[in-house]
N, C-alpha and C positions, 0 to 999 in steps of 0.2 A: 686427607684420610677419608675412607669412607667407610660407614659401619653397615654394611650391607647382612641381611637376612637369611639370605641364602646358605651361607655355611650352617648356619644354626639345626636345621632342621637333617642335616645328614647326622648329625651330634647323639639322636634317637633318645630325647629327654620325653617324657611323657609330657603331658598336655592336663594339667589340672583346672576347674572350674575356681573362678574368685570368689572366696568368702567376704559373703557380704553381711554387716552388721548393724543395725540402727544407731546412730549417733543422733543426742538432742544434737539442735541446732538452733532451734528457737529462747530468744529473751526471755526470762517467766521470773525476773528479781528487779527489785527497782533500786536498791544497789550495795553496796559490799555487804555491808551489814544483813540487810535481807537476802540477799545471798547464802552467809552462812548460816541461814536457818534450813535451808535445803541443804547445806554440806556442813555441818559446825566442826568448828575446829577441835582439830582430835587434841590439842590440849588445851584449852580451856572448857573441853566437853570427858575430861579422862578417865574419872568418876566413870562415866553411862558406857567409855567404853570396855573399863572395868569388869565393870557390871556382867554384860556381854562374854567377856572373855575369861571370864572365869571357871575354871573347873577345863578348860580346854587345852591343845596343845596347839600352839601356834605354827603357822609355816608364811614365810617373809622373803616377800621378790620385791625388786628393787629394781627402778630403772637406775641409769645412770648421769648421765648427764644433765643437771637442774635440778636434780634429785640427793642424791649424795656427793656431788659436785657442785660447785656455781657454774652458769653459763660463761663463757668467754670469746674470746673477739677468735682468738687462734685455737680452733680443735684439738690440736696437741700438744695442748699444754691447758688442758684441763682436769689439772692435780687433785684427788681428794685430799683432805688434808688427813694427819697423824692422827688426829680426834677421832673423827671419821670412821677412820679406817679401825681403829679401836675398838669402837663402840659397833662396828659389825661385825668384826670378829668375837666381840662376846655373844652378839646375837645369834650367831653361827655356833658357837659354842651350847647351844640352851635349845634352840628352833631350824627346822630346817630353814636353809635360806641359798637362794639364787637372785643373782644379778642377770636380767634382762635388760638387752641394749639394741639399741640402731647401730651401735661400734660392731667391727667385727670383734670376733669374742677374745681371740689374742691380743685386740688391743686393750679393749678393757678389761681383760687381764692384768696386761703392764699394766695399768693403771691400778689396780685393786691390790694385788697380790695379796692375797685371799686363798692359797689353795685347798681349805676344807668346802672350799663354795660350789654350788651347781652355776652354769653361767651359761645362758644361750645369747648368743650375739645373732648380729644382723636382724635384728624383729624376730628372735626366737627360730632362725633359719636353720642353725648351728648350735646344737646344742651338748654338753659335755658332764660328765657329772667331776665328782671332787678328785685332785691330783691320789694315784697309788703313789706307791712305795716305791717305784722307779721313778717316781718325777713326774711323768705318762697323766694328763687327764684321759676320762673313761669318755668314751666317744659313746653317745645317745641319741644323735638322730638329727636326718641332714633330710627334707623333703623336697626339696630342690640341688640334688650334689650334681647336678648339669652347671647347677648358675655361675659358680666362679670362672670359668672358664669364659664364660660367654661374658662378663663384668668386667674382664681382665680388657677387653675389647672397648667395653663402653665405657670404660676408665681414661683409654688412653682416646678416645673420639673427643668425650666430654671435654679433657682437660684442652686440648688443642681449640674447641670449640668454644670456652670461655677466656682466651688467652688473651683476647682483647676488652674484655671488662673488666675493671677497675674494678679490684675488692673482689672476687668471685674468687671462691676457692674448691677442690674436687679432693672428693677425699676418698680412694678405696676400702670400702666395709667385708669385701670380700664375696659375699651373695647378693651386695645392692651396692650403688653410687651413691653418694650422697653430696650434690652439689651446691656448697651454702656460700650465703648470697646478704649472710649478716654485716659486711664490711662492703656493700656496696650500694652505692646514691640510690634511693628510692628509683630514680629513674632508669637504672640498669636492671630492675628488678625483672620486668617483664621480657627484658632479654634473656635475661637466666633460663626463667621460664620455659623459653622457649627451645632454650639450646636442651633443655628435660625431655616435653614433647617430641622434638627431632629424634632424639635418639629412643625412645618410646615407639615414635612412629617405624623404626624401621624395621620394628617386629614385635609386632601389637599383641601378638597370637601366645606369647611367652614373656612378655615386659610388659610392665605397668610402671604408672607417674604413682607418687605417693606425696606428702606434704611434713614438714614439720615444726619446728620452732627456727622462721629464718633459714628454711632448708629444703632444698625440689630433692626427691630422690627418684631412681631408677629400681624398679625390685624386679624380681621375676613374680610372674602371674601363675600363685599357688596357693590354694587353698591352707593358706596359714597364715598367723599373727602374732602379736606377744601373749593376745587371751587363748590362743590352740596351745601355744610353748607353755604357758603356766598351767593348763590342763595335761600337757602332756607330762609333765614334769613331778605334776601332784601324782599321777596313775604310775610314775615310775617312783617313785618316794615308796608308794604303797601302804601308810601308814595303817590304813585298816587292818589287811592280811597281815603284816609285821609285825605291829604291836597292838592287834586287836582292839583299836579303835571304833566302837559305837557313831552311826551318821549323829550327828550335830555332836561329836566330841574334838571336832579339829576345827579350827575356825584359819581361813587363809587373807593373809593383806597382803596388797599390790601397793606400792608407792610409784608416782609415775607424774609427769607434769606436762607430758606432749600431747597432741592430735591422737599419735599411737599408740598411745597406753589408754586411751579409753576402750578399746580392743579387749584388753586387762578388766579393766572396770567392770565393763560390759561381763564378763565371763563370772566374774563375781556377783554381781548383781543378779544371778541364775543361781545363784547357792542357796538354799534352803537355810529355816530357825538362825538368821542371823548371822551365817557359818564365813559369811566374804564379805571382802569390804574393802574398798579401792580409797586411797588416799592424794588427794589431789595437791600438787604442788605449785600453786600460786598466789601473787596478789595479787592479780585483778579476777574479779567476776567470768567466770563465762561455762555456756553449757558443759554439764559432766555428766557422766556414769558413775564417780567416784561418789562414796556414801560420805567421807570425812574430807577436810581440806587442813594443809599448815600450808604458811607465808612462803617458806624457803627452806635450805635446805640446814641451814642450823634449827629450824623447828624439826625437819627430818632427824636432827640428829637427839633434839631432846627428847623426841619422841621414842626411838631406838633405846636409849638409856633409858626409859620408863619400862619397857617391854621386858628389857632383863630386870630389872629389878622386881618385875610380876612374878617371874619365875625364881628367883631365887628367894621370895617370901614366901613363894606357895602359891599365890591367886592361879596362878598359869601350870599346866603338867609341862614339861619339857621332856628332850631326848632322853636326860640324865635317870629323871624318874619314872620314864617309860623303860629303858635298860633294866632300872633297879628295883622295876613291879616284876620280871619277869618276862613280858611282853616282848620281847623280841622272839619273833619266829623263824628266823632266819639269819645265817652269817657267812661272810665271805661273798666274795663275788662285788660286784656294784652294792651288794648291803653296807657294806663295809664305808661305803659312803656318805652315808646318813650317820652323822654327825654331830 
């Protein structure tokens, strides 16, 4: 098979410029411990983050995988569990909340079943708001809707192309490839790689390589990320104009534990009096954008269970008592959404 360039360009997709973001990269901790003094952990630091979030209304994006999932060896079968899934559904119930994924967004869908949630899949490519009354999520914005088609292609190149490494697996996200490389010998690694690149290279001008945890992906080359989706997603919430919300009375958290959710971080880290604030999900040390860090993803989820309990004592405003100030300016249509 050959994934040839040529057809792409009769297709008449625009031609976007890559947003490009600063990421630390450099060592600056000497080691775990000194670490989380640059990121303390949001709960054994819960108290200060309190503090912070008080008198505010929250709004809660969530990566997915390694985040409110554990990682595992097989992609499709990386179950949230019943807890989990619990404990975002109340959080959904109190705070706006959206799930941000490298999955396409029907997949982690299945995965969630969550339909009051906003959910943009493929790195915020695809973006949807919460299921109506038919069943129907609310479609919000696709900046690349050339890409699937042209993916559907470097799906099936890829998969042909890592046929013969051992442990390499392809997985269609729908707007990118994602080919991981977590079940194969260190030594195959660089093959992967490469079979990334190849198909990268054969139209550079609209395809980009990206990285992630144990994973080369394919994306298309557009000025967007999970930090533009959670930007865009805030300006569609509208909480200001809705329910007249004062600047520093919303404060937003990102939860995320890959390369591409510092994208995230980063866009938070631009929020004014304290208002963002990115949540890193690891145990080892390494550069971030995220202001706060938990271990894993049952620290994500005690952490989730503290957040409703903010709101329902009072520390935090929520949807409920944003409805019951008044404050909603608007209903029906996509408002109906916010939730």
């Amino acid at each position: 098979m050959t994934l040839s360039s040529g057809s792409l360009a009769s297709q008449g997709e625009e031609e976007h410029p890559e947003l490009s973001r600063p990421r630390p990269t450099e060592k600056y901790w000497e080691d775990y411990e000194d670490w989380k003094t640059h990121h303390p952990s949001a709960i054994e630091s819960f108290d200060r983050f309190r503090a912070v979030a008080q008198g505010k209304l929250l709004t809660v994006f969530l990566d997915y995988d390694g985040t409110i999932s554990d990682i595992v060896s097989n992609p499709d079968k990386a179950y949230m569990t019943d807890e989990m899934r619990d404990a975002v559904s109340r959080v959904a119930s109190l705070y706006p909340t959206a799930i941000i994924s490298g999955r396409s967004r029907e997949k982690v869908y299945d995965f969630v079943r969550l339909p009051q949630l906003y959910y943009a899949g493929s790195h915020g490519l695809d973006i949807v708001g919460p299921k109506c009354d038919d069943g129907d999520h609310v479609e919000l914005h696709q900046p690349a809707p050339w890409a699937p088609a042209v993916m559907d292609r470097v799906y099936l190149w890829c998969k042909e192309a890592v046929s013969d490494i051992p442990g390499a697996n392809v997985e269609h996200n729908k707007f990118c490839v994602s080919v991981h490389y977590r079940n194969c010998e260190q030594k195959w690694w660089g093959a992967v790689q490469d079979v990334v690149h190849r198909a990268v290279a054969a139209d550079p001008k609209r395809l980009k390589k990206a990285e992630g945890r144990k994973v080369f992906e394919v994306k298309p080359r557009v000025a967007w990320d999970k930090g533009k989706a959670l930007s865009y997603l805030l300006g569609e919430l509208d909480l200001h104009g809705r329910y007249g919300y004062a600047e520093g009375e919303i404060m937003s958290l990102y939860f995320g534990d890959d390369h591409t959710d510092e994208d995230a971080f980063h866009e938070l880290r631009e929020v004014p009096k304290e208002c963002g604030a990115g949540v890193i999900v690891s145990t080892v040390p390494k550069p971030t954008n995220a202001r706060f860090s938990v271990r894993d993803p049952g620290e994500v989820l005690v952490f989730l269970n503290k957040l409703t309990d903010l709101a329902e004592s009072g520390v935090t405003k929520s949807l409920c008592t944003s409805v019951a100030s008044g404050g909603a300016k608007s209903a029906g249509g996509r408002g109906e959404g916010v939730k």
